[in-house]
BAMARBA-614008 format. One line per 2 residues: number of its first residue (from 0); their letters; for each residue y, x, z of N, C-alpha, C. Coordinates in nm, 3 decimals, decimal comma, m for minus. Example, Ala and Ser with C-alpha at 12.3 -4.5 7.8 and 13.67 -1.06 7.14 Angstrom:
// BAMARBA-614008
0	AS	m0,569/1,319/0,780/m0,450/1,230/0,780/m0,330/1,320/0,780 | m0,225/1,285/0,708/m0,106/1,367/0,714/0,003/1,290/0,787
This chain:
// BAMARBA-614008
0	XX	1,772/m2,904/m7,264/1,636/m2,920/m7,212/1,536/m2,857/m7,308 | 1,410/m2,766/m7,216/1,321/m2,699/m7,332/1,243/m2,828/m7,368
2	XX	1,168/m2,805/m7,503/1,056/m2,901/m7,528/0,937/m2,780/m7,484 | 0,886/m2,849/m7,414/0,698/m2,776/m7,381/0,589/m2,907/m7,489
4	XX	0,493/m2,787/m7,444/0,422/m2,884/m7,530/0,306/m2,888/m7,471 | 0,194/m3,025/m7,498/0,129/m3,061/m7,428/0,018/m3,027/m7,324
6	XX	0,045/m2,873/m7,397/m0,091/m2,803/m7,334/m0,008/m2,734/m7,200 | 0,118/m2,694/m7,241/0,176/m2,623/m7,124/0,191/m2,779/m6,996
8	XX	0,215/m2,884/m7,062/0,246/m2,985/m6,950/0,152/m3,009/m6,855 | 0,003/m2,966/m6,942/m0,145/m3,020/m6,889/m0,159/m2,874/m6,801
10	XX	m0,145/m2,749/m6,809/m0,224/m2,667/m6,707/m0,038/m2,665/m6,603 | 0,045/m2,712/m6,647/0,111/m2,754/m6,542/0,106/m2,851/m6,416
12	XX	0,058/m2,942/m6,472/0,007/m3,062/m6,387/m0,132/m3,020/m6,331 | m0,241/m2,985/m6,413/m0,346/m2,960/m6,367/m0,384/m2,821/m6,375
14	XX	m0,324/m2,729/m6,303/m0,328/m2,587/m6,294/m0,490/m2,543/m6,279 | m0,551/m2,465/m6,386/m0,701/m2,446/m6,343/m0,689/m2,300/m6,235
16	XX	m0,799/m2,288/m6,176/m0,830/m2,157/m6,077/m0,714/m2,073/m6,009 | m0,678/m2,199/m5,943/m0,572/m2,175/m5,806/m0,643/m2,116/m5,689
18	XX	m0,604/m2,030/m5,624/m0,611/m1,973/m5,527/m0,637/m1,853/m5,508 | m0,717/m1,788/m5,438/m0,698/m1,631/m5,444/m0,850/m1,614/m5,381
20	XX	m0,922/m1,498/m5,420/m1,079/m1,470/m5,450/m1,096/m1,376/m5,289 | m1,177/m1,386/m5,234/m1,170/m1,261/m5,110/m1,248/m1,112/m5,129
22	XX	m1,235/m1,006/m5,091/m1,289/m0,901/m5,137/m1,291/m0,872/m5,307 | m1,173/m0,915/m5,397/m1,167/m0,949/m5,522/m1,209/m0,776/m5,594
24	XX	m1,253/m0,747/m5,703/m1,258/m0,641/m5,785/m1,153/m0,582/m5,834 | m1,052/m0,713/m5,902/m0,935/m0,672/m5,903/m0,810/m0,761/m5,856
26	XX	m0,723/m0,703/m5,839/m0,631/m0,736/m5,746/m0,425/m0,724/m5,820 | m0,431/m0,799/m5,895/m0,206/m0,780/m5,916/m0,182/m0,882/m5,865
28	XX	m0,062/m0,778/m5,850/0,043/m0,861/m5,818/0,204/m0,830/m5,877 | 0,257/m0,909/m5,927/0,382/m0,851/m6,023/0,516/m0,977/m5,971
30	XX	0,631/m0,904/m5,946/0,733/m0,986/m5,940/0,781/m0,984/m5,831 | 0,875/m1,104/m5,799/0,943/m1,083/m5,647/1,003/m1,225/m5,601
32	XX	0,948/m1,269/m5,510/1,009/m1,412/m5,494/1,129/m1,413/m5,466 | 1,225/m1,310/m5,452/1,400/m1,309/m5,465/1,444/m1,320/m5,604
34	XX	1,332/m1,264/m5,641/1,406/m1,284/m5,788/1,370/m1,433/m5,880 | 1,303/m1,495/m5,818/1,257/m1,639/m5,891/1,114/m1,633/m5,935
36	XX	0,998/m1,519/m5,958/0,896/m1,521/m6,013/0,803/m1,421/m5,929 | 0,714/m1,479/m5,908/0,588/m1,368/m5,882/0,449/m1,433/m5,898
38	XX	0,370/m1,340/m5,900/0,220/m1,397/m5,975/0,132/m1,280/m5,873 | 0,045/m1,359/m5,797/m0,084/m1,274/m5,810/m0,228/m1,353/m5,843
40	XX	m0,293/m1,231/m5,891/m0,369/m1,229/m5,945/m0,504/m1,152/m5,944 | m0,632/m1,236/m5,904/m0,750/m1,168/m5,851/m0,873/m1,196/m5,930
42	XX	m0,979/m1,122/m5,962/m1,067/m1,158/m6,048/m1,200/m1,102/m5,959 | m1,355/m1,144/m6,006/m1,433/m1,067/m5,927/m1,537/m1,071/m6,071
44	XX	m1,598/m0,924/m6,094/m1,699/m0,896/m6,185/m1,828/m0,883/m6,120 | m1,924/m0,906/m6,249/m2,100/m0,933/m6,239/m2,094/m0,755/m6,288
46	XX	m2,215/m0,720/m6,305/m2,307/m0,629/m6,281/m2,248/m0,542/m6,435 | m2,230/m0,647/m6,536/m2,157/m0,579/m6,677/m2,031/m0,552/m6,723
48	XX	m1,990/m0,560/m6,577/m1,804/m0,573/m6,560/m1,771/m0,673/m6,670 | m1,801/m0,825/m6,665/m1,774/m0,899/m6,726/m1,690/m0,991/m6,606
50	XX	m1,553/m1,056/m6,611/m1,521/m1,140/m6,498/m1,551/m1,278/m6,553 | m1,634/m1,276/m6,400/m1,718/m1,404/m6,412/m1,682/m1,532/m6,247
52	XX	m1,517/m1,475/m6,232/m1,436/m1,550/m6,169/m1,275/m1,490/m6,151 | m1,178/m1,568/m6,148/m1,068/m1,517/m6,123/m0,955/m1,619/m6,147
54	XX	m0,879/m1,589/m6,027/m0,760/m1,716/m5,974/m0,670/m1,670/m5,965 | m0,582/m1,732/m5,913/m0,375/m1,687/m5,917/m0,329/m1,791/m5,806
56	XX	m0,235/m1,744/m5,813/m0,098/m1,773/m5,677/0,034/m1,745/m5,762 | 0,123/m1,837/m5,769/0,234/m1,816/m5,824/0,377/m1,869/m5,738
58	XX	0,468/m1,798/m5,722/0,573/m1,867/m5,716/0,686/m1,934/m5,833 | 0,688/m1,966/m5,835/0,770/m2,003/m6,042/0,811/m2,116/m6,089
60	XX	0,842/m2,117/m6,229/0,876/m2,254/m6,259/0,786/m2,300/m6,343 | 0,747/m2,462/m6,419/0,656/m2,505/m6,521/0,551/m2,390/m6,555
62	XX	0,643/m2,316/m6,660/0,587/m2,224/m6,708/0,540/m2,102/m6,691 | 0,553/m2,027/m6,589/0,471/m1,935/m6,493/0,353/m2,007/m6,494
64	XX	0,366/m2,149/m6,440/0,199/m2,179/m6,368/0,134/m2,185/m6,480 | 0,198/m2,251/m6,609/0,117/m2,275/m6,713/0,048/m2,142/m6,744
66	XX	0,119/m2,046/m6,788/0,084/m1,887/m6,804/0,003/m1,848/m6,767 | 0,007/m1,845/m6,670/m0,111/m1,784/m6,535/m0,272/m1,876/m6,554
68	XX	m0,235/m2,005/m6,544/m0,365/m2,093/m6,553/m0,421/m2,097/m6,694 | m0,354/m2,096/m6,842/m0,419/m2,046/m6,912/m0,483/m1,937/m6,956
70	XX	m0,411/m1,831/m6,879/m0,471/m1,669/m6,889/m0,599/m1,668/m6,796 | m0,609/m1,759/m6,706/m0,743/m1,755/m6,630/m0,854/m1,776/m6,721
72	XX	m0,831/m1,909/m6,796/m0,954/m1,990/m6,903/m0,973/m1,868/m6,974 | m0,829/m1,768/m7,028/m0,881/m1,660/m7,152/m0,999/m1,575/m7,101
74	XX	m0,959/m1,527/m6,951/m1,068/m1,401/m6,918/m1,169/m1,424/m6,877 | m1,206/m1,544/m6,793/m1,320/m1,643/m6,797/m1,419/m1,574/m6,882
76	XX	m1,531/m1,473/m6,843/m1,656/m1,406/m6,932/m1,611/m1,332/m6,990 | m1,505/m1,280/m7,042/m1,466/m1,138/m7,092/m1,492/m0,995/m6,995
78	XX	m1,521/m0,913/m7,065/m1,510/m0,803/m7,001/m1,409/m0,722/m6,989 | m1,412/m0,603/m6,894/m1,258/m0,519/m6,896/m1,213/m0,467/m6,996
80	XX	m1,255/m0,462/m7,113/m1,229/m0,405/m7,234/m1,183/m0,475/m7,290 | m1,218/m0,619/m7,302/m1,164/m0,739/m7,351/m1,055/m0,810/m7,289
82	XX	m1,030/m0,791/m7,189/m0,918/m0,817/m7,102/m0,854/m0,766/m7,108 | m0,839/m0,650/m7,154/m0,695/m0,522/m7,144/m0,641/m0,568/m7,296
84	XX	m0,687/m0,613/m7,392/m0,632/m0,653/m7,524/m0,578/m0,785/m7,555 | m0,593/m0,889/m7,419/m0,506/m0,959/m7,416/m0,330/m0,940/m7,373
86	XX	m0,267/m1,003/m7,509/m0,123/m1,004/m7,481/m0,078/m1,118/m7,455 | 0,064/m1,091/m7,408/0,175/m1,189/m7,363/0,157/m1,291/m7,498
88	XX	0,206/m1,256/m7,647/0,202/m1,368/m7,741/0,059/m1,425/m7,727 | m0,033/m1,383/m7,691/m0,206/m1,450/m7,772/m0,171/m1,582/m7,595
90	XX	m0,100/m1,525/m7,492/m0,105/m1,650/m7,388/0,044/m1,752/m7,403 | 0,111/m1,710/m7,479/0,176/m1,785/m7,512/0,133/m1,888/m7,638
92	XX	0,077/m1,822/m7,715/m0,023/m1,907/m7,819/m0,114/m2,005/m7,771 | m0,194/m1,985/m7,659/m0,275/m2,066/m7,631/m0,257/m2,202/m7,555
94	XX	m0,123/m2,169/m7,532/m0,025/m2,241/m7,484/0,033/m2,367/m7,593 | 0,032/m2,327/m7,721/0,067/m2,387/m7,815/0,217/m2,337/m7,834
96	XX	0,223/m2,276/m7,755/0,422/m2,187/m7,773/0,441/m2,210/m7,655 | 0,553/m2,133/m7,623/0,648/m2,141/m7,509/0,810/m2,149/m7,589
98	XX	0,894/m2,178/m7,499/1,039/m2,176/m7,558/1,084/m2,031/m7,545 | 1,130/m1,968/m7,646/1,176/m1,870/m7,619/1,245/m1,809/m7,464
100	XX	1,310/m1,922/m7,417/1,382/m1,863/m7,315/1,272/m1,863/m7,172 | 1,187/m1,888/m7,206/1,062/m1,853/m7,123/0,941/m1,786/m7,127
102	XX	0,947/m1,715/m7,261/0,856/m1,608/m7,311/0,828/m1,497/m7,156 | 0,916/m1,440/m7,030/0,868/m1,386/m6,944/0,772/m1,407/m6,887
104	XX	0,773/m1,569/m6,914/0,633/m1,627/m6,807/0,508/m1,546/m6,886 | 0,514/m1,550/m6,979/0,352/m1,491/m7,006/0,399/m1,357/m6,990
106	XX	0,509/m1,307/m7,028/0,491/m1,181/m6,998/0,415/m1,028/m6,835 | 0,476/m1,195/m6,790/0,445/m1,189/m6,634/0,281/m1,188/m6,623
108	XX	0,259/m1,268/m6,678/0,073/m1,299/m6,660/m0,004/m1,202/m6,750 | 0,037/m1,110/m6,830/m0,019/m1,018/m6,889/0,011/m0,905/m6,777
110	XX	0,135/m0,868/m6,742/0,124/m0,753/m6,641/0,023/m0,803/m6,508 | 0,037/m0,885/m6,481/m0,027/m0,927/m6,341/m0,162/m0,903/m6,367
112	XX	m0,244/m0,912/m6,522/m0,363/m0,889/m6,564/m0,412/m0,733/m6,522 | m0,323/m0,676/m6,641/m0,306/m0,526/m6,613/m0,286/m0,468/m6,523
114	XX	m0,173/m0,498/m6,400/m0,236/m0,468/m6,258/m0,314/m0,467/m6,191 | m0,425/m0,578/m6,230/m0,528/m0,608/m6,130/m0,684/m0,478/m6,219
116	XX	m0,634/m0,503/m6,336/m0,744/m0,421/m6,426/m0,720/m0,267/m6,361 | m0,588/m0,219/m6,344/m0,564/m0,086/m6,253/m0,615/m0,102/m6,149
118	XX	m0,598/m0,165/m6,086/m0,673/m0,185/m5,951/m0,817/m0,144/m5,940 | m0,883/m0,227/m6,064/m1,025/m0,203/m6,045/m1,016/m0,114/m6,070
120	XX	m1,010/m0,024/m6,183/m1,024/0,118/m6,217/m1,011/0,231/m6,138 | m0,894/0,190/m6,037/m0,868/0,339/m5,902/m0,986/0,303/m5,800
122	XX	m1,049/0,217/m5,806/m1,123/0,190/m5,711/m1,059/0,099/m5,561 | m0,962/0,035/m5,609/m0,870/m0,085/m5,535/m0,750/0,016/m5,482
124	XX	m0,683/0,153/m5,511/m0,614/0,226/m5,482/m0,480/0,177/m5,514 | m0,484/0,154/m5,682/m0,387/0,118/m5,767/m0,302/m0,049/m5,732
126	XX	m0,200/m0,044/m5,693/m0,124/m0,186/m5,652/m0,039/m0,224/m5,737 | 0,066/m0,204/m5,636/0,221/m0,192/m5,686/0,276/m0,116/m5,658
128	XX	0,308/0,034/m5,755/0,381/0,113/m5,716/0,511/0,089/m5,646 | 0,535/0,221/m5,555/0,631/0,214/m5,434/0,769/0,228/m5,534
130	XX	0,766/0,340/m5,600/0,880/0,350/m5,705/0,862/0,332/m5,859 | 0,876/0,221/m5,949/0,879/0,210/m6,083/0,885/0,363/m6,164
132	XX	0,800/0,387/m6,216/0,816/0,478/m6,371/0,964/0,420/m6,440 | 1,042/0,564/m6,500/1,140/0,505/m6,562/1,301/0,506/m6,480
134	XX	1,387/0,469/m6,573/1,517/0,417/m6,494/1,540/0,304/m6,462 | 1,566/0,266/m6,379/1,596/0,088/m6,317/1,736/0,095/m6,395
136	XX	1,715/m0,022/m6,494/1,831/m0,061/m6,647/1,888/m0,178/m6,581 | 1,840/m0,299/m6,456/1,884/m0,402/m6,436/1,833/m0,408/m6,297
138	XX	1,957/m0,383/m6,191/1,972/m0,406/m6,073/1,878/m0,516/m6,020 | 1,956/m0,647/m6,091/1,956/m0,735/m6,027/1,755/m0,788/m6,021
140	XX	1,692/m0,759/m6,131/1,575/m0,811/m6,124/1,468/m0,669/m6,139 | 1,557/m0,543/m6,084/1,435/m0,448/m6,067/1,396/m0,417/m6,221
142	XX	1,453/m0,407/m6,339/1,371/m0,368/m6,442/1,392/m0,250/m6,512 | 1,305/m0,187/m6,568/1,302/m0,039/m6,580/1,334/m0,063/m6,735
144	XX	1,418/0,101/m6,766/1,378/0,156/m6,967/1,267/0,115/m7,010 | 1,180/0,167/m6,875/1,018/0,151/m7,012/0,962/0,058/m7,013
146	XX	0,971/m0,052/m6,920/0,947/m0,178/m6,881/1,037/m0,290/m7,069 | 1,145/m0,240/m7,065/1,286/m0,330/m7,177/1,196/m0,239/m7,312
148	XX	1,166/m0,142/m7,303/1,122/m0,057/m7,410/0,987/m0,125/m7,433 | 0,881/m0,155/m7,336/0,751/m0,208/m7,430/0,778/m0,312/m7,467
150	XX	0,871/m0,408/m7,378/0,853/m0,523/m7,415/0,928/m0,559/m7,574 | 1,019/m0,487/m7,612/1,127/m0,471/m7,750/1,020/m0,471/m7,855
152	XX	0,905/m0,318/m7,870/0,816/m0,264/m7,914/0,693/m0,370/m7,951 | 0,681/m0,406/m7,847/0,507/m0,520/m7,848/0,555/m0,660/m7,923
154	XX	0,667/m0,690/m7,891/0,737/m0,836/m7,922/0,861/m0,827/m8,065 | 0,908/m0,712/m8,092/0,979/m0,735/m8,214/1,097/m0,764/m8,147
156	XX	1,129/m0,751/m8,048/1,261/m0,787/m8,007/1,405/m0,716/m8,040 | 1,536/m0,779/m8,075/1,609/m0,688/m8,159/1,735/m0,761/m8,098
158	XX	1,767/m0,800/m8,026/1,895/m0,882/m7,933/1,884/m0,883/m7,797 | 2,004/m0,874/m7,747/1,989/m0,873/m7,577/1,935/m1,026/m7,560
160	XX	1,974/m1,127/m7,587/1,934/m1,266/m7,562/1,761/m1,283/m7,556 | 1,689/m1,165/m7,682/1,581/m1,154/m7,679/1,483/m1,091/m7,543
162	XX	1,543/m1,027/m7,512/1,483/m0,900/m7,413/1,510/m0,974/m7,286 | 1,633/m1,058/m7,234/1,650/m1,109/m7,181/1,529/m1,223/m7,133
164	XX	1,503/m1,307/m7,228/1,380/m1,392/m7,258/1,269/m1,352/m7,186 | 1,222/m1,216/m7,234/1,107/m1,186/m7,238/1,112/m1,084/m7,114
166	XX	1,215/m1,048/m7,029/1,196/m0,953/m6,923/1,282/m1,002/m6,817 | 1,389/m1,087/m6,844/1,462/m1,140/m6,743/1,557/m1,034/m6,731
168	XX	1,556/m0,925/m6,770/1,683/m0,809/m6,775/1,832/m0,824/m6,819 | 1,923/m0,826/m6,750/2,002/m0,883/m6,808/2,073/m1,028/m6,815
170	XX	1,966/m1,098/m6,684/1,954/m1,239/m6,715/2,105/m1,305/m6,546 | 2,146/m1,184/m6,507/2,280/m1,206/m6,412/2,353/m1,166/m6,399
172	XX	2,380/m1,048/m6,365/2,535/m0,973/m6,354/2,604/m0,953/m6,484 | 2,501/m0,908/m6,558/2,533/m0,826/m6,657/2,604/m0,706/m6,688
174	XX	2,573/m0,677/m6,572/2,645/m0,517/m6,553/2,531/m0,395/m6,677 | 2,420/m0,477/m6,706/2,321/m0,387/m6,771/2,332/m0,426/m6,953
176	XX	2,457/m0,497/m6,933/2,432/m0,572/m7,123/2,439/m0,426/m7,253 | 2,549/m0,350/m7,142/2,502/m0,215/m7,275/2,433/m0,144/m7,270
178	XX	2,362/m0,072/m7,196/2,256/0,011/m7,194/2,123/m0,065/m7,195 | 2,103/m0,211/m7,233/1,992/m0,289/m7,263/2,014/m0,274/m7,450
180	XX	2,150/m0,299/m7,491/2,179/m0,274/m7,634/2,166/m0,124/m7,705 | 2,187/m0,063/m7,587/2,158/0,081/m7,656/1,960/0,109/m7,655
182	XX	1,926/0,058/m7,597/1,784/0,080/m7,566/1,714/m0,030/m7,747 | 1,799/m0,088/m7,748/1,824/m0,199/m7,834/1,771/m0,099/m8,004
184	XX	1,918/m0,033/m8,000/1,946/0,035/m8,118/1,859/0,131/m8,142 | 1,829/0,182/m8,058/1,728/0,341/m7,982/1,643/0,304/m8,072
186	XX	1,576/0,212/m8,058/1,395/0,163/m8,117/1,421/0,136/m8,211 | 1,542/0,053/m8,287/1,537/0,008/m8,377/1,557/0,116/m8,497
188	XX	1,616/0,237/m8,460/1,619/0,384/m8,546/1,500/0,440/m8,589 | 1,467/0,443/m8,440/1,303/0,520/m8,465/1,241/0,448/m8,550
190	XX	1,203/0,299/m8,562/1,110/0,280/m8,592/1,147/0,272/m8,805 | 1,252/0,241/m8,795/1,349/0,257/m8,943/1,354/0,401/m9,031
192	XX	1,261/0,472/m8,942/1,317/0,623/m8,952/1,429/0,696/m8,960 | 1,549/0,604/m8,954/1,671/0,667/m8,958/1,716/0,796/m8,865
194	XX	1,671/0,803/m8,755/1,716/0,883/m8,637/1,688/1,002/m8,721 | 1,576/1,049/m8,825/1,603/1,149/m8,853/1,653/1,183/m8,975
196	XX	1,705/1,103/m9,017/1,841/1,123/m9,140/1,952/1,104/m9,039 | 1,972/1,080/m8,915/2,099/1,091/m8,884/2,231/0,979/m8,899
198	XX	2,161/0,885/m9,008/2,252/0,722/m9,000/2,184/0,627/m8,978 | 2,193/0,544/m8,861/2,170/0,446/m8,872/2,184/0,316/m8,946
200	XX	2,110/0,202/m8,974/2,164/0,117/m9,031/2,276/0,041/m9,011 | 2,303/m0,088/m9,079/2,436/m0,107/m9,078/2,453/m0,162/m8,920
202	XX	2,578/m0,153/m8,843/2,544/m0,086/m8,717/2,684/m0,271/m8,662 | 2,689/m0,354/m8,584/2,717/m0,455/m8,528/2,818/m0,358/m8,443
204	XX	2,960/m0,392/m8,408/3,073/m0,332/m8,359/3,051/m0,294/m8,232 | 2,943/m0,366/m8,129/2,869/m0,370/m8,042/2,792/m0,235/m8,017
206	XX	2,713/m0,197/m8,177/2,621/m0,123/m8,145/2,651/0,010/m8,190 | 2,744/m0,007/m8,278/2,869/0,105/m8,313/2,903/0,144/m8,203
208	XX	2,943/0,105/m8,073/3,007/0,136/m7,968/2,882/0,217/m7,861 | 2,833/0,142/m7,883/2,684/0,234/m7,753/2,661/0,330/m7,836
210	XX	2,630/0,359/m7,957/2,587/0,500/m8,008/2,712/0,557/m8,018 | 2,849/0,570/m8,001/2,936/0,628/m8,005/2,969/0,719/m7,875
212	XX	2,920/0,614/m7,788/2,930/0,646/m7,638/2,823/0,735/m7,567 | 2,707/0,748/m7,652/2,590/0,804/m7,627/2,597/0,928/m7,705
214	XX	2,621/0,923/m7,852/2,653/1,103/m7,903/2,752/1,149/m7,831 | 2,892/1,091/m7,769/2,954/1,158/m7,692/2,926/1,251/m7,596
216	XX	2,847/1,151/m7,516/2,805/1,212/m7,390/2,698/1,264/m7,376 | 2,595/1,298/m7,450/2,520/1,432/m7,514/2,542/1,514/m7,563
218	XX	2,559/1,474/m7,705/2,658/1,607/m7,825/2,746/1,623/m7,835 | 2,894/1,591/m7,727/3,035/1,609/m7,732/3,029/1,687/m7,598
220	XX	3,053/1,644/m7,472/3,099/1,659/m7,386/3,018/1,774/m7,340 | 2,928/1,815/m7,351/2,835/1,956/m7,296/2,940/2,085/m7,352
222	XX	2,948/2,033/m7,528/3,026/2,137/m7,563/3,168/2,174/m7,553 | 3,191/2,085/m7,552/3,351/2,087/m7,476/3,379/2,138/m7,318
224	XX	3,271/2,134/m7,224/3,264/2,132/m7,098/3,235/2,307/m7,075 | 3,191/2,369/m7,210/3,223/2,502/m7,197/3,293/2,595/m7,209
226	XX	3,389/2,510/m7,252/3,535/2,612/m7,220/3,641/2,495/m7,169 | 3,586/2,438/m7,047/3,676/2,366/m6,923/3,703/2,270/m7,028
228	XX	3,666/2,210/m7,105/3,746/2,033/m7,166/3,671/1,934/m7,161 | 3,700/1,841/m7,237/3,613/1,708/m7,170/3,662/1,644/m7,267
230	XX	3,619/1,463/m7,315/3,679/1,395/m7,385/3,616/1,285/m7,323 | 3,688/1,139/m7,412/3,627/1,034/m7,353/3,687/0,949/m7,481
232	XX	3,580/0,826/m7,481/3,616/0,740/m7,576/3,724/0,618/m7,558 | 3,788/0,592/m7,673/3,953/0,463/m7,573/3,904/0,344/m7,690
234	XX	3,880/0,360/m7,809/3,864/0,226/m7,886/3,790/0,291/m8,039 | 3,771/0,185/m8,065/3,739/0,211/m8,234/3,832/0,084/m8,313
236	XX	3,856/0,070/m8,413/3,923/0,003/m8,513/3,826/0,004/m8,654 | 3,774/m0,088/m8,671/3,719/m0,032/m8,840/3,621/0,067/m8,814
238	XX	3,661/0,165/m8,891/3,623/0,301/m8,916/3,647/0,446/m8,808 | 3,815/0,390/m8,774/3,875/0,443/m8,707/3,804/0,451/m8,569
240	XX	3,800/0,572/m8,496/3,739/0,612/m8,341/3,878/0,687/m8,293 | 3,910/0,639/m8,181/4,016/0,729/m8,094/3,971/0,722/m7,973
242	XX	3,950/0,885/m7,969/3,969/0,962/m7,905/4,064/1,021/m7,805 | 4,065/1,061/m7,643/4,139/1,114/m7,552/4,071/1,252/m7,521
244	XX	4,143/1,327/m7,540/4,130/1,482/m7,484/4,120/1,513/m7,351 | 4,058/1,571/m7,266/4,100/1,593/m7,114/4,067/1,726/m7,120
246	XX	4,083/1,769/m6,976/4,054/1,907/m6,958/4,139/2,062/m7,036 | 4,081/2,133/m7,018/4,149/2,235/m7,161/4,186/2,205/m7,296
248	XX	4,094/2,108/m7,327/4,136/2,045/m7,439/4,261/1,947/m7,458 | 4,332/1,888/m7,365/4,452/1,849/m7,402/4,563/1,958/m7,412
250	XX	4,630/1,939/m7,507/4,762/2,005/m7,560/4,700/2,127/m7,611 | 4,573/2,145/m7,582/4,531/2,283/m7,673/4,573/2,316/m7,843
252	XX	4,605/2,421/m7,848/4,662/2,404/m7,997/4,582/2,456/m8,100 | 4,435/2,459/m8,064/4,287/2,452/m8,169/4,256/2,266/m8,138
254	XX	4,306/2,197/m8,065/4,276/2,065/m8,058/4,232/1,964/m8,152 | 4,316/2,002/m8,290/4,298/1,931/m8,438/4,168/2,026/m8,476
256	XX	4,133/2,164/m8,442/3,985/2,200/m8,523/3,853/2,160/m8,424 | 3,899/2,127/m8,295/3,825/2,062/m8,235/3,723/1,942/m8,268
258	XX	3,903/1,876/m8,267/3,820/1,741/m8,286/3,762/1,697/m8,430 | 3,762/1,815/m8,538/3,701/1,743/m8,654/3,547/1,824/m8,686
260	XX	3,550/1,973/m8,630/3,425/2,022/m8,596/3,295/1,981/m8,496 | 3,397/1,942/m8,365/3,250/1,885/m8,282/3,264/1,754/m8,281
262	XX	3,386/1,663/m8,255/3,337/1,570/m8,201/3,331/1,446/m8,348 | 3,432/1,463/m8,478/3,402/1,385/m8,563/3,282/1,419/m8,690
264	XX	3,246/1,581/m8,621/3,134/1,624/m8,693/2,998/1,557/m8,634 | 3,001/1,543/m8,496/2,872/1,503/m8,446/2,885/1,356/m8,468
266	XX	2,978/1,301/m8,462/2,977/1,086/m8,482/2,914/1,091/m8,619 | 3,016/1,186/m8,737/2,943/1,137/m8,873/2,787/1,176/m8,932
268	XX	2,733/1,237/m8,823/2,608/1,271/m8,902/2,506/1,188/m8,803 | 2,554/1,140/m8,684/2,450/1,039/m8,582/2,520/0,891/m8,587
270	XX	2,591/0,888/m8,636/2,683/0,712/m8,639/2,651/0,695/m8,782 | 2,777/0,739/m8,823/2,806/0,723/m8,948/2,919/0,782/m8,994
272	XX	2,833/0,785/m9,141/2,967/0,929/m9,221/3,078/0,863/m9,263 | 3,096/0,772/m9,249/3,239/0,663/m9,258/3,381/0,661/m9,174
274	XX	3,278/0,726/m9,036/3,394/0,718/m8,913/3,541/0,823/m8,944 | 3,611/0,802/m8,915/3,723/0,885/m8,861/3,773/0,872/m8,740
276	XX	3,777/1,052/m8,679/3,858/1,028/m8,542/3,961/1,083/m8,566 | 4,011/0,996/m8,438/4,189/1,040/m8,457/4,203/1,066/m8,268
278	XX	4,304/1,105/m8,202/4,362/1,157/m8,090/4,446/1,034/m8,084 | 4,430/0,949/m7,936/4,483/0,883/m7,883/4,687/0,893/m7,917
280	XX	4,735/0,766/m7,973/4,880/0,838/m8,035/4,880/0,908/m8,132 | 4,792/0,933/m8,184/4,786/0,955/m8,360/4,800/0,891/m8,457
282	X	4,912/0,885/m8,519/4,920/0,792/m8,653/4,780/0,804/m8,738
């Protein structure tokens, strides 16, 4: 059971500025009631684009409503300038915390903000786009790269359990658990500066495996694919990476300068200079 705390219990029970505004200025709406959450969200501005009303509609649990009804009190006399610099943590703060495993709820009530702030800005044009920016990373709840990418970025997030939390990605099939970990590692290079020295830090067997699988299939397989071969990854051990040959490249008898020029040349300078590959059945 989460512990909430008193403030989330109070705009739970007593949700402030329920309902929805008519002819509103601005207008989100974010989420999907198949998927368990949606929020809209309407505001109406005075003469200094200050909002000087604005309500919500939620479908959700506790903490959605809490989210939503304290993000109302925040924008309450702020202007659009001041409203666009509210984040997910400052409404989870005001909250007195949320439990980690419900950090989406505000996340939710910050986009639903920012939708409606687009809105005003196109001149009520701006909604809900028909097709997401980005790659859809998680089937099941619609969520995009760049969607798992701000939220990693803005929040410090560095675990799937995290991202999960805070975007719901990841949070059923789990058909998306590695390419949420590689998106994982991605940021965590850049921002380390490692990506351009070429090693990452010390790297979880996990995350060893998505960047193994990712220089492959960029910096291996293009070049191999030009003179008819192919490769594919079968395991790692340790240090150890084995490797399967396909294409021209099996039984080729440049196969051993192959594999230590492109493909254990490209792991040790983007993985790590530690690795050794070996050919599937190689002592």
């Amino acid at each position: 059971m989460w512990e909430y705390t008193d403030k989330v219990r109070d705009h739970y029970l007593n949700p402030r500025n329920t309902g929805e505004i008519t002819n509103p200025d601005g207008l989100g709406e974010i989420g999907n009631i198949s998927c368990g959450d949606a929020l809209r969200l309407t505001f109406k501005l005075d003469e200094q684009k200050n909002i000087t009303d604005i309500k919500f509609k939620t479908f959700g649990c506790g903490s959605a409503i809490a989210s939503a009804s304290v993000l109302t009190e925040m924008c309450m006399g702020k202007n659009i300038d001041e409203a666009k610099k509210i984040t997910n943590q400052e409404i989870a703060d005001a909250l007195g915390g949320l439990p980690r495993e419900k950090m989406h709820c505000s996340v939710m009530g910050q986009e639903a903000l920012q939708a409606a702030i687009s809105y005003y800005e196109s001149g009520g044009k701006k909604r809900i786009p028909e097709v997401k920016e980005g790659q859809i990373i998680c089937t099941c709840f619609n969520i995009t790269d760049l969607e798992i990418e701000k939220a990693v970025k803005e929040n410090g997030l560095d675990t799937l359990e995290d991202v999960t939390n805070f975007t719901k990605a990841g949070g059923a099939c789990g058909h998306c658990h590695e390419k949420i970990q590689l998106i994982i590692t991605d940021i965590s290079q850049k921002e380390n500066g490692e990506k351009k020295q070429g090693k990452p830090a010390k790297l979880t067997t996990l995350q060893k495996i998505d960047l193994i699988r990712k220089v492959i299939e960029k910096d291996v397989r293009p070049v191999l694919a030009r003179d008819g071969g192919d490769c594919e990854f079968e395991d790692i051990d340790g240090n150890d990476v084995y490797i399967r040959f396909k294409g021209s490249c099996s039984g080729c008898a440049f196969s051993s300068m192959t594999l230590i020029s492109v493909v254990e040349k490209n792991l040790k300078e983007k993985v790590s200079d530690q690795l050794m590959v070996k050919l599937v059945g190689e002592n």
